[in-house]
N, C-alpha and C positions, 0 to 999 in steps of 0.2 A: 341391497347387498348386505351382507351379513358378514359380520368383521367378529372372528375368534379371538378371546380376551387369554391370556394366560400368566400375565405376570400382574402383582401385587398390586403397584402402584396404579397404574390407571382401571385397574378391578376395583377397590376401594374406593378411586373420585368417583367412578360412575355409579355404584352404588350409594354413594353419601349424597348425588346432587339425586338420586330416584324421591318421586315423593314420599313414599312411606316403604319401608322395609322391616323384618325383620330379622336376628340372628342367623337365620338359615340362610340368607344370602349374602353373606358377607364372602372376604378372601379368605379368612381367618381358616373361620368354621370348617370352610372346603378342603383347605387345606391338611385338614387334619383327617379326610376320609382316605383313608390307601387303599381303598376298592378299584381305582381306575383315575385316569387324568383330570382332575377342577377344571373345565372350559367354564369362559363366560360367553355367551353368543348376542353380540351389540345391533341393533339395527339405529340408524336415523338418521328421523326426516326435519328436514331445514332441522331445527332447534332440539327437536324432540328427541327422543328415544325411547326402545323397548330391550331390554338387557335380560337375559334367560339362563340364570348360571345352572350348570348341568356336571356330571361324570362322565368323560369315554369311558367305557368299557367294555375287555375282550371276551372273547368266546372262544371254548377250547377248540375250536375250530378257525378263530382267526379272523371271524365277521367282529364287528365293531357298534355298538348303540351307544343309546344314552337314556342316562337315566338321572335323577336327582340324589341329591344328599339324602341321607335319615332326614325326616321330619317333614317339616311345612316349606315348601320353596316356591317353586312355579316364578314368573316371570315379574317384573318388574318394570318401573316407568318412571320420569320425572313429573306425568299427570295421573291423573285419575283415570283410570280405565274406562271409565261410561263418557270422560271427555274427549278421548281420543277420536280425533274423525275418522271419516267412514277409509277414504283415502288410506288414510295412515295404518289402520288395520288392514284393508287387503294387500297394501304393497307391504307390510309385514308376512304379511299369510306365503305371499308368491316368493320373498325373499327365502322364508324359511322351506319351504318346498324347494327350493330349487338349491340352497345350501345341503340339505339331506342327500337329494341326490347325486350332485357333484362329490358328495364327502364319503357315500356310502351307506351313510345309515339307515337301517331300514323299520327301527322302532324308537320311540321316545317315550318311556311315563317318565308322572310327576305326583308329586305329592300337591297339590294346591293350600295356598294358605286359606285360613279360615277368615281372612281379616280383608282381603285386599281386592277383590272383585276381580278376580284374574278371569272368568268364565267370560268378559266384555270381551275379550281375546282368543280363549281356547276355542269358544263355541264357532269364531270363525274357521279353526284348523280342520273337522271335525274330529275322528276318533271318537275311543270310550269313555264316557266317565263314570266312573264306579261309586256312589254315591256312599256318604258317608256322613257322621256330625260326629262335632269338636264340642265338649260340653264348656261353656266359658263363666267364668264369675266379673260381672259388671262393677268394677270397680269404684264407679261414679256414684252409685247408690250407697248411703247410710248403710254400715255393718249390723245396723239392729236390722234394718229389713231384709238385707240378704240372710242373715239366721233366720228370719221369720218364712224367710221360703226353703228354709232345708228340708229335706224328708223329715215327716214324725220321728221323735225320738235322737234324732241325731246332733241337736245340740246338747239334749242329756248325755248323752255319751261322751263329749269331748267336754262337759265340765265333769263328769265322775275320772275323766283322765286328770284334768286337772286337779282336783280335790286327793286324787294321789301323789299329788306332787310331778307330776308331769311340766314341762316348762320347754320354751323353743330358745334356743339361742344360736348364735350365729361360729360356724367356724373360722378358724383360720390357721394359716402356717402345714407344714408338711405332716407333721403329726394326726391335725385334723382329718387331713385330705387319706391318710391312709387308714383312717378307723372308717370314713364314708367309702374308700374301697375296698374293704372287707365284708363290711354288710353290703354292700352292694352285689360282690360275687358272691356272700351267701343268697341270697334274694334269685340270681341270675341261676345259681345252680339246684337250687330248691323249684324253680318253676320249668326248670330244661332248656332253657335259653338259648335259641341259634346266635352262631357264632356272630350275629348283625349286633349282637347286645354284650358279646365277651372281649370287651376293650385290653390293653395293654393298660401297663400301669401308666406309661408316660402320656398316653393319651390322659387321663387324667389331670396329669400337672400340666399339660399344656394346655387344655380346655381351660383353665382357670387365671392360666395368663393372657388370655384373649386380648389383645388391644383394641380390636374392629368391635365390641362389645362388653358390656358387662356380666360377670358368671361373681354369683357368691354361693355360700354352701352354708348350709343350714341342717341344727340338730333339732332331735327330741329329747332328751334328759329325763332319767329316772334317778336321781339323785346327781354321782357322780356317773353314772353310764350312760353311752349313747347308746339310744337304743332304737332310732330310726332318722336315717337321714335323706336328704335333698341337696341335689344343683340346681339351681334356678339361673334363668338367665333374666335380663332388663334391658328393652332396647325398644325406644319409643313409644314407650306407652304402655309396653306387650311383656308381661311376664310367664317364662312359660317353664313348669316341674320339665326339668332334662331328663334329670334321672334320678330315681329312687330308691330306697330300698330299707325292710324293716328287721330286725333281729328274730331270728325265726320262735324264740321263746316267747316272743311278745306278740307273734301274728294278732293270736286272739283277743289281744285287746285294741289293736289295731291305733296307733299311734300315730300312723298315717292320719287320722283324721283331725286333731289336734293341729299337725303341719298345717293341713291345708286351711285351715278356719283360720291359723296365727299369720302363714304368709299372705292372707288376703287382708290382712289391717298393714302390715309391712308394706305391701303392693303401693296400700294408700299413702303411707307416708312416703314414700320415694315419689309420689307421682306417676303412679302408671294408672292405664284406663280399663286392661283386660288381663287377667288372669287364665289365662290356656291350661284347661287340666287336661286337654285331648280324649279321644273317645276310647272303644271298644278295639277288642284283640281281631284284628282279619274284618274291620268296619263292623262287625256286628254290635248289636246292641243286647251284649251278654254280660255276663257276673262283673266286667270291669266298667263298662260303659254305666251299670247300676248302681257301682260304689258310686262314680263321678258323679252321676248325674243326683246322689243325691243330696249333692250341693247346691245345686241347681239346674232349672229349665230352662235358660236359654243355650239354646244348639245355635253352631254355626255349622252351615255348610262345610266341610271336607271331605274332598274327592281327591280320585286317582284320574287321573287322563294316561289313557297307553293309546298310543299313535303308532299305528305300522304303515308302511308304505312299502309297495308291492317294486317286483326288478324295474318297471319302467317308469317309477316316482308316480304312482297314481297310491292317493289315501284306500285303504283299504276299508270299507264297511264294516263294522265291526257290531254282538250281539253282547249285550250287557251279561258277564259271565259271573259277575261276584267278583268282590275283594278280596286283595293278597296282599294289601298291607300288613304289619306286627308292630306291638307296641309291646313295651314290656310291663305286666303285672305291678302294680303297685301291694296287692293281697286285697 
């Protein structure tokens, strides 16, 4: 049976007792999306569980789905997904089938995390998955060798930034928070930005009072000017660029890259294991997937799963049609 989670308090325990999670699943986070209602959908067995935090939401016509946060979500566990028994995933599979159709819903995607072996699970539901990679920088390894695996030319580049005096420093206080939401809406509106990426301002100050999570916000500096910044969040291990955004007279020198070389020694001092710079625009491996990746070669798996289930709850076969995920441009 499948028990709908809605309020704070025990959303929060059972995401804290899951064995590994990230930001995206928290109460927090969800809470902050006003696209449709935060469900959590809890199943478990004797000890265990599998927890699915998700969105209702409507259709101008009044039918009802679900779908995921922005980001990296997908489902959650207090084990390891490859240890879950055989048991415990089909009587998850038949719960979940049969909570859809008592509820009405008749599709579910998800964003899958790149970290957490969610497919031990999906691949029982079945549905599509729309295949995708999350470029990540390995945190555990020496910073001389991760520069040594950057694309050609590319640590030249972020030391002739630096030799102009370029430097990262950390923000804080309101003042901060409103110069990273200015160049952020320039950024948003320079590349045409769907409305998924054009926040409110209060979204902003509340993203960074997060208590289920840590969010710090980070500059680039050309003297006294910012002139490219970052929200980055930290949460077990997993550091991941929120949001971005550069000063449109500095595209060209791209200052972006400086960020990311500087928060991946930051990464190490706090203790994280993975830096997530996420992939390409719509899963493809185009002009942004090329900047990321050329920080590095290791890819994670990230995929979409959309799940339809037809009027009488049967899974519908579905034919790999391409990706519709969006991320927004870094430049």
């Amino acid at each position: 049976m499948i028990k709908t989670i809605y309020e704070e308090t025990e959303w929060k325990a059972i995401i804290q007792r899951s064995h590994c999670y990230d930001f995206y699943h928290t109460w927090y986070y969800h809470s902050l999306d006003k696209s449709g209602c935060p469900i959590l959908l809890l199943y478990q067995y004797n000890e265990d569980f599998i927890a699915f935090p998700l969105i209702r939401k409507s259709t101008n016509t009044g039918s009802q789905h679900l779908a995921s946060a922005y980001g990296y979500v997908g489902p959650v566990s207090n084990k390891k997904f490859h240890d879950i028994s055989e048991q415990m995933l089909m009587g998850f599979r038949d719960a979940f089938f049969l909570y859809l159709k008592l509820e009405g819903y008749q599709q579910v995607t998800a964003r899958l995390s790149p970290f957490l072996d969610q497919n031990f699970l999906i691949n029982t539901l079945g549905g599509n998955l729309a295949e995708g990679k999350a470029v990540v920088l390995d945190l555990s390894v020496p910073i001389e060798y991760q520069r040594k695996n950057y694309r050609r030319n590319l640590m030249g580049k972020i030391r002739k930034l630096e030799r102009k005096g370029y430097y990262v420093g950390e923000g804080n206080g309101e003042a901060d928070l409103r110069t990273f939401i200015s160049i952020y809406l320039e950024n948003m509106n320079r590349i045409g930005a769907t409305d998924v990426y054009l926040f409110n301002e209060q979204y902003f100050f509340d993203f960074l009072k997060a208590d289920d999570f840590e969010a710090k916000l980070y500059f680039v500096f050309a003297g006294n000017e910012v002139i490219c910044a970052t929200i980055v969040t930290l949460t077990n291990g997993f550091i991941n660029g929120h949001l971005i955004g550069t000063r449109n007279e500095y595209l060209s020198e791209s200052p972006a890259k400086l960020l990311v070389d500087q928060l991946s020694i930051i990464g190490r001092q706090l203790g994280m294991k993975y830096f997530n710079l996420g992939g390409g625009l719509n899963f493809r491996e185009d002009q942004l997937f090329s900047w990321k990746s050329g920080f590095s070669r290791l890819f994670f798996s990230s995929e979409k799963w959309t799940f339809i289930q037809d009027d009488a709850g049967n899974s519908v076969s579905q034919t790999k049609t391409g990706p519709s995920e969006q991320e927004a441009l870094v430049n």
